[in-house]
C-alpha positions as CSV (number, residue, x, y, z in Angstrom):
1,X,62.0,217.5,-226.7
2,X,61.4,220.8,-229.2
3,X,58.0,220.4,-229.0
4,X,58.0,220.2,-225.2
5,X,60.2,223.7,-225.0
6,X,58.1,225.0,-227.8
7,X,55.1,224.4,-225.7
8,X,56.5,225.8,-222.6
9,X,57.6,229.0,-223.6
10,X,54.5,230.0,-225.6
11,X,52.7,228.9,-222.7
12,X,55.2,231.4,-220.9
13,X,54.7,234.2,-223.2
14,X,50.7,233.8,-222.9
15,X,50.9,233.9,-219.4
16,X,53.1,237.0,-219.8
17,X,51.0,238.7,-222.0
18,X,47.5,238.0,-220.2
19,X,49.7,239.5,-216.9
20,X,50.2,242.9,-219.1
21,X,46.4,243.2,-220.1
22,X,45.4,242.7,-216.6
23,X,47.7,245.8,-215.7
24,X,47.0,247.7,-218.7
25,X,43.0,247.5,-217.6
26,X,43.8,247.9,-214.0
27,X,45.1,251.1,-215.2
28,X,43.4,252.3,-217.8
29,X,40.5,251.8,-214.5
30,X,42.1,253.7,-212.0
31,X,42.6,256.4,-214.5
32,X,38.9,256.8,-215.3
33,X,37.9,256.3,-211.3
34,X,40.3,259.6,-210.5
């Protein structure tokens, strides 16, 4: 049962973190195109 939630919220957080590097390139992109 721990390892299951373990598992699940680190999976959580990765997706959460890959999400904020897409956005911080998507910026950092339109910042250099303008």
């Amino acid at each position: 049962m721990l390892t299951t939630y373990i598992i699940h919220s680190t999976r959580n957080m990765l997706f959460i973190i890959f999400l904020w590097i897409l956005h911080t390139i998507s910026n950092t992109i339109i910042i250099i195109t303008n």
